[in-house]
BALOBA-1460 file (C-alpha; in Angstrom, 3 decimals):
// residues 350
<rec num="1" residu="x" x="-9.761" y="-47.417" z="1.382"/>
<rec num="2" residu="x" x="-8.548" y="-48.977" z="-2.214"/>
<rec num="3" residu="x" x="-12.306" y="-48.289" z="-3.226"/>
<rec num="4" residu="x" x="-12.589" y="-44.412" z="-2.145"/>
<rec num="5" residu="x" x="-9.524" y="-43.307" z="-3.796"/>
<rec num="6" residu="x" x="-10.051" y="-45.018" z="-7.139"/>
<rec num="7" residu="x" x="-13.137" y="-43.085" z="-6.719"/>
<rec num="8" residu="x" x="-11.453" y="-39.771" z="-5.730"/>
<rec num="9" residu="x" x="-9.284" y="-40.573" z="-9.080"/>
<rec num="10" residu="x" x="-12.426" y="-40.753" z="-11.295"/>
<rec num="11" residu="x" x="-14.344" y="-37.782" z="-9.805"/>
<rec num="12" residu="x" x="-10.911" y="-35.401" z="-10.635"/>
<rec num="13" residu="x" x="-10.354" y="-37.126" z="-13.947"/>
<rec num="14" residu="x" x="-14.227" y="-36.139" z="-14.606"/>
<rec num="15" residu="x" x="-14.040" y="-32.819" z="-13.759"/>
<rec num="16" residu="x" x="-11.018" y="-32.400" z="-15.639"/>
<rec num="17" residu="x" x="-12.375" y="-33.412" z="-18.366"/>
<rec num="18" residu="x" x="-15.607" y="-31.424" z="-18.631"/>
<rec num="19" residu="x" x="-13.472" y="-28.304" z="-17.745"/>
<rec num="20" residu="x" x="-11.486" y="-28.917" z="-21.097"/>
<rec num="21" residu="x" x="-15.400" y="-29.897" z="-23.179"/>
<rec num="22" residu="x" x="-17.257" y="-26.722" z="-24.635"/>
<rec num="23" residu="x" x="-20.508" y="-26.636" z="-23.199"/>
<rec num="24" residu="x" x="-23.897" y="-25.467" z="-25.481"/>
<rec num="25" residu="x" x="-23.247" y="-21.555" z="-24.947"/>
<rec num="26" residu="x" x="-19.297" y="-21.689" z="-25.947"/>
<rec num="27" residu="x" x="-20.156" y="-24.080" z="-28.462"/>
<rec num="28" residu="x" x="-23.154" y="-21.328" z="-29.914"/>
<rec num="29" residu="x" x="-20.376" y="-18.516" z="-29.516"/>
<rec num="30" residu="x" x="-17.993" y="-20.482" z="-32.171"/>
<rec num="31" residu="x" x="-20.989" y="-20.630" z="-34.344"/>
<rec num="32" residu="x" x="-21.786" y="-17.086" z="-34.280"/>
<rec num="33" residu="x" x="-18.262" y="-16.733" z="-34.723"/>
<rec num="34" residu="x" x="-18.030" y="-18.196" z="-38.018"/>
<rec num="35" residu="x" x="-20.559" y="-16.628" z="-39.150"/>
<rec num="36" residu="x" x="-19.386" y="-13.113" z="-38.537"/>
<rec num="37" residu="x" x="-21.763" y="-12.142" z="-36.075"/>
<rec num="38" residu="x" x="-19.681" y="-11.031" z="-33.893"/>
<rec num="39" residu="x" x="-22.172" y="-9.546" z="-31.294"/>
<rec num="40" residu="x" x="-23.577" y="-12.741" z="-30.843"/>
<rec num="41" residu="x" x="-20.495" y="-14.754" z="-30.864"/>
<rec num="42" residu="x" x="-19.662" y="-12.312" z="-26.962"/>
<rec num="43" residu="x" x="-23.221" y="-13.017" z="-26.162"/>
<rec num="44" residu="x" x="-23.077" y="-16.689" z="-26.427"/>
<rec num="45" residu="x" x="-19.341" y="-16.739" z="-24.699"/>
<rec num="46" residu="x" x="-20.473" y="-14.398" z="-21.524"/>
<rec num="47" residu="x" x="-23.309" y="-17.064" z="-20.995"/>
<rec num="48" residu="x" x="-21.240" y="-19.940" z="-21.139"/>
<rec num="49" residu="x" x="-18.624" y="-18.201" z="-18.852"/>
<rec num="50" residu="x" x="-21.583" y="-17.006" z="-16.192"/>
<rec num="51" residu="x" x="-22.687" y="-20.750" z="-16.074"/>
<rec num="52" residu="x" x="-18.823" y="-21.780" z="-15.340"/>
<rec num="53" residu="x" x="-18.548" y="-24.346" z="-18.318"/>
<rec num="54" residu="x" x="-15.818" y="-23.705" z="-20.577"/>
<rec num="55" residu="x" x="-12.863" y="-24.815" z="-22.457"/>
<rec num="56" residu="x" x="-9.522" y="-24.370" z="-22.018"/>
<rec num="57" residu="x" x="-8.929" y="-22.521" z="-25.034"/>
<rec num="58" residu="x" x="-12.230" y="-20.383" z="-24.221"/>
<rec num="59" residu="x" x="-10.487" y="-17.108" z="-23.079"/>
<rec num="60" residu="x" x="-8.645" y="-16.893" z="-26.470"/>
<rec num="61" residu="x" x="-11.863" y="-17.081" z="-28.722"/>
<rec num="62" residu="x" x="-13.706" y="-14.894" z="-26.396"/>
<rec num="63" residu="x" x="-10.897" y="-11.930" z="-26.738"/>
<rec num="64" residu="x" x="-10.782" y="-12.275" z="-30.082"/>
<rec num="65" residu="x" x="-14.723" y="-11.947" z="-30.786"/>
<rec num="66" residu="x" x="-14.567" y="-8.984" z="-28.943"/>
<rec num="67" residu="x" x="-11.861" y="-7.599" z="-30.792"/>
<rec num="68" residu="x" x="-13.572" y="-8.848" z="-34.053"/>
<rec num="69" residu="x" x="-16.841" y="-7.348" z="-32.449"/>
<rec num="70" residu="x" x="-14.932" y="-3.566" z="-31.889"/>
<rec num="71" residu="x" x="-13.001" y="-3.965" z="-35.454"/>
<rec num="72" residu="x" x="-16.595" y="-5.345" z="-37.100"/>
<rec num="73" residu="x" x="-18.365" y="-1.991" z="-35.375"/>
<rec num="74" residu="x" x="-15.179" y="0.565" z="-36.253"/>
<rec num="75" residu="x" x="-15.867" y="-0.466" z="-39.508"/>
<rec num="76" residu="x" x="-19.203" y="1.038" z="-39.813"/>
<rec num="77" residu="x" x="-19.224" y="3.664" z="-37.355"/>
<rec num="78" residu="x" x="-15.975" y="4.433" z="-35.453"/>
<rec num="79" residu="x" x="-17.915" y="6.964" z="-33.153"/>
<rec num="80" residu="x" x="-20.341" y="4.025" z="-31.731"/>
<rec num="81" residu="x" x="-19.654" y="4.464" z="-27.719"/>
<rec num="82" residu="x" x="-20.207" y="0.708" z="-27.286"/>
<rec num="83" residu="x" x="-16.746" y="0.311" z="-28.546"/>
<rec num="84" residu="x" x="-15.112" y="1.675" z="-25.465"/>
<rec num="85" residu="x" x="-17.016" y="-0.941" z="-23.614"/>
<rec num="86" residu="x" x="-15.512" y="-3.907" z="-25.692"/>
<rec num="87" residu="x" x="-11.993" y="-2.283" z="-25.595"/>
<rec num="88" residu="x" x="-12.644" y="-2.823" z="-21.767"/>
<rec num="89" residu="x" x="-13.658" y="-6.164" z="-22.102"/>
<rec num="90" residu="x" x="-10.710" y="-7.025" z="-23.961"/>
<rec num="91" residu="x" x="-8.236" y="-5.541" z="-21.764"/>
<rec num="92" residu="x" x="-9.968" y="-7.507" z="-18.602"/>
<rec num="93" residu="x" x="-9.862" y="-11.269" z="-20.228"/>
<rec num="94" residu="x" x="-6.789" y="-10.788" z="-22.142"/>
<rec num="95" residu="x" x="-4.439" y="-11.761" z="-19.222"/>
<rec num="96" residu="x" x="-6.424" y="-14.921" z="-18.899"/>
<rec num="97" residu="x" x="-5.797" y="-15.613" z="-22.823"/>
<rec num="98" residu="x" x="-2.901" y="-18.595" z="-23.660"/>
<rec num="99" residu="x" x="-1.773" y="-17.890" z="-27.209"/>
<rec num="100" residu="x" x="0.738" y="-15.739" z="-28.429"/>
<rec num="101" residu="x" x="-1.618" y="-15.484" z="-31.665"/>
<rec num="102" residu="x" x="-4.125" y="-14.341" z="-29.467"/>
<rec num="103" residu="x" x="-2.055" y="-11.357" z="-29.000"/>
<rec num="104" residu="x" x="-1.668" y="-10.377" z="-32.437"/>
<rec num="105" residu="x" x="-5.017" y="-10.894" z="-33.750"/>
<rec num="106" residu="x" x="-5.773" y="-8.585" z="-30.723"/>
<rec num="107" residu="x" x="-2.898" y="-5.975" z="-31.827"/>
<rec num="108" residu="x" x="-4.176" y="-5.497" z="-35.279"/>
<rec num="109" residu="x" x="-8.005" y="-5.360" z="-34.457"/>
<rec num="110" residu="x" x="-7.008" y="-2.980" z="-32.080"/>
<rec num="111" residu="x" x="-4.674" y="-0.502" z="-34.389"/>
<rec num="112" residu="x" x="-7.502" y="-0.606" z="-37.077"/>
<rec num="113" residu="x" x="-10.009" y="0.826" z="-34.603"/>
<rec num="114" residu="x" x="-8.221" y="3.476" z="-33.630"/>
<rec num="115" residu="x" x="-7.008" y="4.533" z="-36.966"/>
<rec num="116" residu="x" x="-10.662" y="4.692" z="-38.213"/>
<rec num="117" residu="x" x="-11.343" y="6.597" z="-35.158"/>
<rec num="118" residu="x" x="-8.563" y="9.028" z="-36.255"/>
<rec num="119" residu="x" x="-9.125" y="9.376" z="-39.609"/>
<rec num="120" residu="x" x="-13.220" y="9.624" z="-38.860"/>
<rec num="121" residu="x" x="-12.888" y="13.511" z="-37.910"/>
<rec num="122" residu="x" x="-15.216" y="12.964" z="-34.999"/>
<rec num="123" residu="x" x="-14.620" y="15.105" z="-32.079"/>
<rec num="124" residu="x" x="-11.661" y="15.289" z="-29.691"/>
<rec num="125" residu="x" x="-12.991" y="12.462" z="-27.470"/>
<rec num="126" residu="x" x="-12.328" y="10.228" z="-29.896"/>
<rec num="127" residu="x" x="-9.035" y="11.642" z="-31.443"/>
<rec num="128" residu="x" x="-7.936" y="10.738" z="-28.045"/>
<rec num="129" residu="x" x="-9.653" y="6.751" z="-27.854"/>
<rec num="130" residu="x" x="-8.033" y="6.704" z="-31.154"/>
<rec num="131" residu="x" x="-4.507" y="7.099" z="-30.020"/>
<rec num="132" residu="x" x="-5.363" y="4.986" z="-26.874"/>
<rec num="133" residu="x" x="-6.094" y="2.242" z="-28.854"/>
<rec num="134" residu="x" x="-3.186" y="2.587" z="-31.026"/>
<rec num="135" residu="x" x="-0.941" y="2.513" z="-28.244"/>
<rec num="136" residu="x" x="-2.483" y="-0.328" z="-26.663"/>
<rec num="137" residu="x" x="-2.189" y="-2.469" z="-29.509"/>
<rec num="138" residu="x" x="1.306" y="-1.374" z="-29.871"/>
<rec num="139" residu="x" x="2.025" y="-2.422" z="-26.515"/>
<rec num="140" residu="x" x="0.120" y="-6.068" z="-26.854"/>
<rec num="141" residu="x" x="2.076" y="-6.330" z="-30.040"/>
<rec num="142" residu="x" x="5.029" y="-6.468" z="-28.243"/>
<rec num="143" residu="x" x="4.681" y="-9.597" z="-26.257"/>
<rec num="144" residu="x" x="3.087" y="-11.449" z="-29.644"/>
<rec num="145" residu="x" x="5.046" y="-12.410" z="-33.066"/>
<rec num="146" residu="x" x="4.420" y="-9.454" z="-34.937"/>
<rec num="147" residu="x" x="4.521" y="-5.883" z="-33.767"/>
<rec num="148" residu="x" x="4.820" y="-4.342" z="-37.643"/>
<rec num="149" residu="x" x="1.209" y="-3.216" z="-38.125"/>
<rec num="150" residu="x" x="0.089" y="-1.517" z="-35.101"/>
<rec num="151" residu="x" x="3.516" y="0.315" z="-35.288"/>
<rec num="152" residu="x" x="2.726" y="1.824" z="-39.002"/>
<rec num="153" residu="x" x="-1.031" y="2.506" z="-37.811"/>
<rec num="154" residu="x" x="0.021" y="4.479" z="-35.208"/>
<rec num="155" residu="x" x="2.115" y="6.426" z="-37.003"/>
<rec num="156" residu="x" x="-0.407" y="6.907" z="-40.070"/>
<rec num="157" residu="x" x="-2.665" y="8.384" z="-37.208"/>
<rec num="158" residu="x" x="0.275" y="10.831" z="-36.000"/>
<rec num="159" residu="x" x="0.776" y="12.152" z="-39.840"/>
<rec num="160" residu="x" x="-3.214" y="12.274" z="-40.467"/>
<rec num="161" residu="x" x="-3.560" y="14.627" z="-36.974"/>
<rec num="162" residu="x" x="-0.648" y="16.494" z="-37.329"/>
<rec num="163" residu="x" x="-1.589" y="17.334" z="-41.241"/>
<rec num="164" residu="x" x="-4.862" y="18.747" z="-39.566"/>
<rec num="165" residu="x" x="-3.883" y="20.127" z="-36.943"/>
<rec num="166" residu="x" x="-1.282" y="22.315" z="-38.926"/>
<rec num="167" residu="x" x="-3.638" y="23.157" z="-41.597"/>
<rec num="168" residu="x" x="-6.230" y="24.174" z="-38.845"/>
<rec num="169" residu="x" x="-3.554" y="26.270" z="-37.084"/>
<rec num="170" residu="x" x="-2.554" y="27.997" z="-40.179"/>
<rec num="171" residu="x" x="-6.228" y="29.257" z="-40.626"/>
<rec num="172" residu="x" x="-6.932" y="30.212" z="-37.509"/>
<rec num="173" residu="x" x="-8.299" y="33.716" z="-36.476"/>
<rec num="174" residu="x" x="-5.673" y="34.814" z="-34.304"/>
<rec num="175" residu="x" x="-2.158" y="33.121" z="-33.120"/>
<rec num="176" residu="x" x="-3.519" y="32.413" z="-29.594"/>
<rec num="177" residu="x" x="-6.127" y="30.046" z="-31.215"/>
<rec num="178" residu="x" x="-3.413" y="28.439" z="-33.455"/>
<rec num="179" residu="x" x="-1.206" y="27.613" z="-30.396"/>
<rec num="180" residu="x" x="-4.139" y="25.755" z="-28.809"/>
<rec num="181" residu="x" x="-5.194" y="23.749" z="-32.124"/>
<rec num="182" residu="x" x="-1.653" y="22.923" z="-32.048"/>
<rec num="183" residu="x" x="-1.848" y="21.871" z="-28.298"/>
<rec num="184" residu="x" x="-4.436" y="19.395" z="-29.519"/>
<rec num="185" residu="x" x="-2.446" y="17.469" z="-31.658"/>
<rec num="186" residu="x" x="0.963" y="17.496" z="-28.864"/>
<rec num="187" residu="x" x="-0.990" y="15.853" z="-26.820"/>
<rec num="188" residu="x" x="-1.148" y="12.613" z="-28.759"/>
<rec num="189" residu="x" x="2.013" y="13.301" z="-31.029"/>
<rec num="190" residu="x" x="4.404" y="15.184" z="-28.862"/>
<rec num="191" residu="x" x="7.468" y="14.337" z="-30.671"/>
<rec num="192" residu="x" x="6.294" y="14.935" z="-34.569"/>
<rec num="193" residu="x" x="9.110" y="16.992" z="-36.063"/>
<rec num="194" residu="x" x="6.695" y="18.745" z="-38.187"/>
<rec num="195" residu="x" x="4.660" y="19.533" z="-34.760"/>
<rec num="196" residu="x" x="7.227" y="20.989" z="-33.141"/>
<rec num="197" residu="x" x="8.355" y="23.467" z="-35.785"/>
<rec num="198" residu="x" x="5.018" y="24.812" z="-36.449"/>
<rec num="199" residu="x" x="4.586" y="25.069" z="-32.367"/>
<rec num="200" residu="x" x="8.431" y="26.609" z="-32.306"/>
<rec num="201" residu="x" x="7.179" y="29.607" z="-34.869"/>
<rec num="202" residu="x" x="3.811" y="30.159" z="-32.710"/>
<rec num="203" residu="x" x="4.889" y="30.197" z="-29.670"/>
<rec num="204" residu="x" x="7.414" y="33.151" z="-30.881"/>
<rec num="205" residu="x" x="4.528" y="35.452" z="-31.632"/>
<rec num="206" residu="x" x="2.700" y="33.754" z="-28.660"/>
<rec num="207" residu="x" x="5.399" y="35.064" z="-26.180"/>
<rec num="208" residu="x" x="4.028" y="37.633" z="-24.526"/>
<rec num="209" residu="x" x="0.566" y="36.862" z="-24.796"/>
<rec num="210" residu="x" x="-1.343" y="34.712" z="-21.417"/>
<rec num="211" residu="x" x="-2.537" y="31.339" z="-22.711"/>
<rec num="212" residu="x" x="-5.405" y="30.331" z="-20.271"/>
<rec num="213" residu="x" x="-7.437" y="27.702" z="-21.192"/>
<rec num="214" residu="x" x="-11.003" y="28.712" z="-22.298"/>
<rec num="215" residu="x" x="-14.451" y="26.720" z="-23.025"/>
<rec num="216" residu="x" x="-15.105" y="29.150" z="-25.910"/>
<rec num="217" residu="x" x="-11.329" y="28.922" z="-27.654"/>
<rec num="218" residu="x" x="-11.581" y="25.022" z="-27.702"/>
<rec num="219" residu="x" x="-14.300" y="23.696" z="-25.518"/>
<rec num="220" residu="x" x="-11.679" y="21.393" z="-23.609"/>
<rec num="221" residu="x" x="-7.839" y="21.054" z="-22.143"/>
<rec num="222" residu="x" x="-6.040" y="20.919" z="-24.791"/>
<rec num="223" residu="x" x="-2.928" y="20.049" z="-22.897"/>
<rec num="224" residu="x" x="-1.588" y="19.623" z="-18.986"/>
<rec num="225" residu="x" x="0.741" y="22.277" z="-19.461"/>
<rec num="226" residu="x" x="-2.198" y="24.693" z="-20.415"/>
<rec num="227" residu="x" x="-4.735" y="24.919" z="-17.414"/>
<rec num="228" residu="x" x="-7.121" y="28.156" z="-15.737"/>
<rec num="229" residu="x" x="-5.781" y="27.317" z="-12.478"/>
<rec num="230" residu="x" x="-2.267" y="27.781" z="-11.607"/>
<rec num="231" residu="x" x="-0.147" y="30.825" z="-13.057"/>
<rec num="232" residu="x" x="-0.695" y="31.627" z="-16.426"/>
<rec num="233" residu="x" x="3.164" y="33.428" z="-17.745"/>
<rec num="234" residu="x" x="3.775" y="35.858" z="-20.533"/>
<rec num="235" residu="x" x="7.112" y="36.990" z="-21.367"/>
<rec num="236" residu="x" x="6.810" y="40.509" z="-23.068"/>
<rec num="237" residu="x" x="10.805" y="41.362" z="-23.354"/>
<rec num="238" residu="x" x="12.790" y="38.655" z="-24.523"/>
<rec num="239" residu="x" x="16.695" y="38.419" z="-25.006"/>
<rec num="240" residu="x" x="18.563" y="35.318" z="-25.626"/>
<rec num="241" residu="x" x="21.932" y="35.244" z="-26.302"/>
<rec num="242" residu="x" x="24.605" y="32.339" z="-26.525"/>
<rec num="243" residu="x" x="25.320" y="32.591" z="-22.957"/>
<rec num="244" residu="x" x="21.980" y="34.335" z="-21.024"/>
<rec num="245" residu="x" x="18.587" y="35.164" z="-21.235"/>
<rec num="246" residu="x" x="17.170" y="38.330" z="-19.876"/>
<rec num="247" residu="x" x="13.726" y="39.907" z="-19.993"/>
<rec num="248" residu="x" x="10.477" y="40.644" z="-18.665"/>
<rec num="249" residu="x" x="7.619" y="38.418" z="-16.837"/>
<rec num="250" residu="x" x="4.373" y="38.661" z="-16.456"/>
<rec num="251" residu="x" x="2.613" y="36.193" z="-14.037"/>
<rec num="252" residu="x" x="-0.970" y="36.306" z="-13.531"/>
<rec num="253" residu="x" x="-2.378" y="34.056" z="-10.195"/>
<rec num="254" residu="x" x="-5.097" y="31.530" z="-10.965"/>
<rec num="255" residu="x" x="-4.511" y="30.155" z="-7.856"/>
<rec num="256" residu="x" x="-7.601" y="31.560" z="-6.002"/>
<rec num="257" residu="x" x="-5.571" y="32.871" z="-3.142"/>
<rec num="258" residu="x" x="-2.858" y="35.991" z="-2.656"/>
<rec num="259" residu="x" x="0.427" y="34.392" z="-2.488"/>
<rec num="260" residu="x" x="3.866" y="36.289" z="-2.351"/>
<rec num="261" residu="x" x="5.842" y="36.562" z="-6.086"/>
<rec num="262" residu="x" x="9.741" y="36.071" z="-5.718"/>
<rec num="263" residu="x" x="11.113" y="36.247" z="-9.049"/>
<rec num="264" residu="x" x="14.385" y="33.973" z="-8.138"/>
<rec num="265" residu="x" x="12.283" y="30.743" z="-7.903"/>
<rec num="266" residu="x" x="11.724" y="31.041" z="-11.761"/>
<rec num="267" residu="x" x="13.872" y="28.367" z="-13.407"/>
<rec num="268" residu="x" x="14.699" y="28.220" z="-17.604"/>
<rec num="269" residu="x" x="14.694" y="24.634" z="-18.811"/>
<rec num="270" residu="x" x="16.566" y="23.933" z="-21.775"/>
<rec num="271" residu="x" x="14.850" y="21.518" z="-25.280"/>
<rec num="272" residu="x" x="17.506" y="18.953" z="-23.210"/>
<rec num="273" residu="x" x="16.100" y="19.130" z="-19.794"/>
<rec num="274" residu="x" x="18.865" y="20.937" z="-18.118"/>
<rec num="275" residu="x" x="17.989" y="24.313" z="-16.004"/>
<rec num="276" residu="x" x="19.054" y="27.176" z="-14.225"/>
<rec num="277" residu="x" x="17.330" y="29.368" z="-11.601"/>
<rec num="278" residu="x" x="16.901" y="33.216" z="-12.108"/>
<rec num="279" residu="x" x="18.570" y="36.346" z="-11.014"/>
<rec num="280" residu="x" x="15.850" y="39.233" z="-10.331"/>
<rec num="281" residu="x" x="16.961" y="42.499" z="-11.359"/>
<rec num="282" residu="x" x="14.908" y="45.173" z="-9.325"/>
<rec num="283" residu="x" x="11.835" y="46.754" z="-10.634"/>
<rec num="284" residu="x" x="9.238" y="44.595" z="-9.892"/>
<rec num="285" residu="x" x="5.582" y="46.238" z="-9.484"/>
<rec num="286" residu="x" x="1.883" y="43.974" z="-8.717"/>
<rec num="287" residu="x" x="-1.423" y="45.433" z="-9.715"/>
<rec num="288" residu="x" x="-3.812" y="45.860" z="-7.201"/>
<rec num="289" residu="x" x="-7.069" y="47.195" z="-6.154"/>
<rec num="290" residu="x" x="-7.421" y="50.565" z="-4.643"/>
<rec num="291" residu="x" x="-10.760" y="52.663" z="-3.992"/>
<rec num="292" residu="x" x="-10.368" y="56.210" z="-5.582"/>
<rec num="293" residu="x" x="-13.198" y="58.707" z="-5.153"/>
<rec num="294" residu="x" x="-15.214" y="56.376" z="-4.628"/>
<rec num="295" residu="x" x="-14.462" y="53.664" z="-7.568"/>
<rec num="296" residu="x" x="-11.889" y="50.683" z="-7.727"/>
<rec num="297" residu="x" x="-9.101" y="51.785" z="-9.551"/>
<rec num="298" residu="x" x="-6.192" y="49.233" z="-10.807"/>
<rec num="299" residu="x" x="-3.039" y="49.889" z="-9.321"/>
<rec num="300" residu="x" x="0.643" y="49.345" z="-9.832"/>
<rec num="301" residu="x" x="2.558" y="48.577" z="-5.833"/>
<rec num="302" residu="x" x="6.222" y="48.397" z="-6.419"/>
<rec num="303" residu="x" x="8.079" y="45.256" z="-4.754"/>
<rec num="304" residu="x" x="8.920" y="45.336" z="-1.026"/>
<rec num="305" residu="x" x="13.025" y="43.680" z="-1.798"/>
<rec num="306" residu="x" x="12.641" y="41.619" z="-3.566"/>
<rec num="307" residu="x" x="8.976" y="39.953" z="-3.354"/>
<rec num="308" residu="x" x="5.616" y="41.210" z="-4.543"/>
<rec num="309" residu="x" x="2.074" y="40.558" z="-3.270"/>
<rec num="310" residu="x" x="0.562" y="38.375" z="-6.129"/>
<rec num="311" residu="x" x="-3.390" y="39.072" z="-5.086"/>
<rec num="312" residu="x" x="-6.319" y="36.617" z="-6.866"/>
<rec num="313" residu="x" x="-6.821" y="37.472" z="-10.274"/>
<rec num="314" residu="x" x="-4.184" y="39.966" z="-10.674"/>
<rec num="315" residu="x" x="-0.531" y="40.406" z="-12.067"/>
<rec num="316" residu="x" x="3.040" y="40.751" z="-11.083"/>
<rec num="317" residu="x" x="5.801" y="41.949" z="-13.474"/>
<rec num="318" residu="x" x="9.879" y="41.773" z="-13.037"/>
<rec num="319" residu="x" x="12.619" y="41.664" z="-14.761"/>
<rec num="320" residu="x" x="14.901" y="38.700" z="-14.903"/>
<rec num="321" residu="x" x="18.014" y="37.504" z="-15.963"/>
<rec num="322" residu="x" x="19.349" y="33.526" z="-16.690"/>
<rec num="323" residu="x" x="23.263" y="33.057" z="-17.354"/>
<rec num="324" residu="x" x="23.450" y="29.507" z="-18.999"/>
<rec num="325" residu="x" x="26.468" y="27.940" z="-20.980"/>
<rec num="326" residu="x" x="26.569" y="28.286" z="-24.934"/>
<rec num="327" residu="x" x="25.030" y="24.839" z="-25.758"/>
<rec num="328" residu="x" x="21.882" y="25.570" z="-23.131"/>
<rec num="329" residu="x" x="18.787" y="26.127" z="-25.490"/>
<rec num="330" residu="x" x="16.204" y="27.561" z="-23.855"/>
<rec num="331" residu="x" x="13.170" y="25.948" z="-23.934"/>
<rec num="332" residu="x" x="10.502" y="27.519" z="-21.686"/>
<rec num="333" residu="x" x="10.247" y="29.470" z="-18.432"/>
<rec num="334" residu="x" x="8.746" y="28.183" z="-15.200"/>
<rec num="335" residu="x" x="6.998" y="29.523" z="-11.722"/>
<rec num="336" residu="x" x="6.666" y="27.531" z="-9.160"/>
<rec num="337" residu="x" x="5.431" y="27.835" z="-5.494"/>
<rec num="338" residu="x" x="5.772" y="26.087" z="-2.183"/>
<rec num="339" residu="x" x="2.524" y="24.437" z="-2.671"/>
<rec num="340" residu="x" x="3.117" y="23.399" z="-5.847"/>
<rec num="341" residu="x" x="1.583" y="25.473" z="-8.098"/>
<rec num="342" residu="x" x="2.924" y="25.763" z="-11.424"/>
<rec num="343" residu="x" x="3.368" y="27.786" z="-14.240"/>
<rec num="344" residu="x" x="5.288" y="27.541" z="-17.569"/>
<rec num="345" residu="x" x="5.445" y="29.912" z="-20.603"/>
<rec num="346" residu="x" x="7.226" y="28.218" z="-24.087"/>
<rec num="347" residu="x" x="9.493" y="30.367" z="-26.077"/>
<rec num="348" residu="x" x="9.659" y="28.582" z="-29.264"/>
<rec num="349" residu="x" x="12.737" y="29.331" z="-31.542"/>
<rec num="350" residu="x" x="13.274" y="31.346" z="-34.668"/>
């Protein structure tokens, strides 16, 4: 009995111990390493983790020669797809990593790929891994010892896409375009005080105009609150005053079904959240379709009360009014139905 533990005792201590050795694959990874070849240095480590031999420390130098691997290929072309794959590699060991300085070497590789995507100019779809990258790395740097660099890398990206997206805006060919290049850059900087001025001054002239998303404006969504399904709003006659807003509203159903319009579910939001629901003030008309001699023929069909028939692909206008206290600033109007769907139309400010 003596005999078989003793030899229970040796057989654990053994495994321990080669569980803590590097094995010939690990061992080839650290070379590679050292040598800045990166590529190989993952290689060598995926073997040696397939085959079930490795180190204690292994997850930590495996991380980080992916991260050196993604940094190492940023370097020479940020655009190089096979950088999303090692971003997911990283993000799937990481947890298994035990040093904090794992974590930072992580952080910066991480913020200096995704500011050389965003200063690279490449198109949108990598704008966007930029900024995903950023914030990941500002979010590892967090739990490590020094969260300074991603931090300022991030926000060199924010000034670098704003500055374009600005510039673009200013010479676009029309202000509908403009609000959409602007779009772009909310999406990944939403709270740039430069951003939201020049998006406060377009949206003025943009509000009674229908922003619907469109492959040949941009080629892509620029932004959730912009979409082709849904209702698409335009406000044509705007008043704001210190304590109400009144106007006019023009909804247009993307939905792909006739729904009912009823003015009094509109609600104003405020730039602080707050809202208030709307008063409809009579003379409310839909367009429809009527056959005339023959021929389709649009057609204005005044409200029955106080609801219109909203058909597919058609409009509903009506005038509204908000009463709101003197610090209430509106913000932006919004429609929405029983079923969800959603519209919203911005105001901007003077």
């Amino acid at each position: 009995m003596f005999k078989k533990r003793v030899i229970l005792l040796i057989s654990a201590a053994l495994v321990l111990g080669f569980a803590g050795c590097k094995g010939k694959n690990e061992r080839a990874g650290d070379s590679y390493y050292k040598e800045g070849k990166f590529r190989n240095a993952v290689n060598s480590y995926t073997a040696a983790m397939q085959k079930g031999k490795i180190s204690d420390g292994f997850y930590d130098s495996f991380v980080i020669a992916y991260a050196s691997a993604a940094k190492q290929t940023a370097q020479k072309n940020a655009s190089d797809d096979i950088i999303r794959s090692y971003v997911e590699q990283i993000h799937k060991h990481l947890p298994n990593a035990k040093k904090a300085t794992t974590l930072d070497s992580v952080a910066l590789a991480l913020s200096e790929v995704g500011l050389a995507q965003v200063k690279g100019e490449f198109e949108y779809e990598y704008t966007l891994q930029g900024f995903r990258n950023l914030d990941s790395a500002v979010s590892i740097a967090k739990r490590g010892t020094n969260s300074n660099a991603p931090n300022a890398a991030r926000q060199e990206a924010e000034k670098i896409i704003v500055k374009q997206a600005v510039e673009n805006a200013d010479g676009a060919e029309n202000e509908i375009s403009a609000e959409y290049t602007l779009l772009e850059a909310e999406v990944v900087a939403p709270n740039n005080p430069d951003l939201k001025k020049a998006l406060d001054a377009i949206r003025v002239k943009n509000r009674g105009t229908w922003l619907i998303f469109a492959e040949d404006i941009i080629g892509r969504r620029a932004s959730r609150m912009v979409d082709k399904y849904g209702y698409v709003l335009a406000v044509p006659i705007l008043n704001i005053s210190s304590t109400g807003t009144t106007g006019e509203i023009s909804v247009w159903n993307a939905t792909g079904n006739n729904v009912s319009f009823a003015p009094s579910n509109l609600k104003l939001v405020s730039k602080a959240g707050n809202s208030v629901s709307a008063k409809y003030l009579g003379g409310g008309w839909c367009s429809v379709d009527k056959v005339v001699n023959g021929l389709f023929k649009a057609t204005n069909v005044p409200f029955k009360g106080s609801e219109g028939e909203l058909r597919t692909e058609k409009t509903c206008n009506a005038k509204f009014s908000f009463s709101h206290q003197k610090d209430f600033v509106p913000d932006y109007v919004e429609y929405k139905d029983s079923n969800n769907n959603i519209g919203r139309k911005y105001f901007g400010q003077r």
